[in-house]
N, C-alpha and C positions, 0 to 999 in steps of 0.2 A: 423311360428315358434315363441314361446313367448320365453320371456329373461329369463326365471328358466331354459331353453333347454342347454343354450350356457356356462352356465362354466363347466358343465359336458365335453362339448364334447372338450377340451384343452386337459385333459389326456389322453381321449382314440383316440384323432388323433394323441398327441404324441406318443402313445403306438402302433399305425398302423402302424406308419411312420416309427418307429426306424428301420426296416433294411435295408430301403431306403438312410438315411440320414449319407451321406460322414465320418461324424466327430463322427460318433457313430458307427457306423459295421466297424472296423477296429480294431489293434492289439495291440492296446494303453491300457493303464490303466490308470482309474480314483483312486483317493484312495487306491490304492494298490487291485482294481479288477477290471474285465475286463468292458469295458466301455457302452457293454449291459447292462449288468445286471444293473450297477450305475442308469443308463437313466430309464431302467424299473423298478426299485424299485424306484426311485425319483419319477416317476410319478402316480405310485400305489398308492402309499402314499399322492398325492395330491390328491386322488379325493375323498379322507373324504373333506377338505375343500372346493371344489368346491359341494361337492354335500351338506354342509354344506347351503353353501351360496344360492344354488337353493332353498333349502328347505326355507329358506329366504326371497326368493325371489316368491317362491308360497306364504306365508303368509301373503307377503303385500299386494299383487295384494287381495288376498281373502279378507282384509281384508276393501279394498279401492270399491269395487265391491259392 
């Protein structure tokens, strides 16, 4: 696995994870909404900058090659 792989996959193993994970599938509110969704829109939204920085990180490498 090369290092452009790995900041992709932060969000969408957060994004697998969430109904696993104690402090998120429960009946709490973030923000004034339910703490799904908070967790699943937070981490949508991260994966322009992770997938930012891959693309980044494919460039060097091409560039270093």
């Amino acid at each position: 696995m090369r290092s452009h792989h790995l900041p992709p996959m932060l969000p969408a193993l957060a994004l697998v994870l969430m109904p696993f994970l104690p402090f998120v599938n429960t009946t709490g509110l973030w923000l004034g909404l339910p703490r799904m969704l908070v967790w699943g829109g937070f981490w949508c939204l991260m994966f322009t900058p992770a997938l930012l920085l891959s693309e980044r990180l494919m460039a060097r490498g091409e560039e270093s090659e």
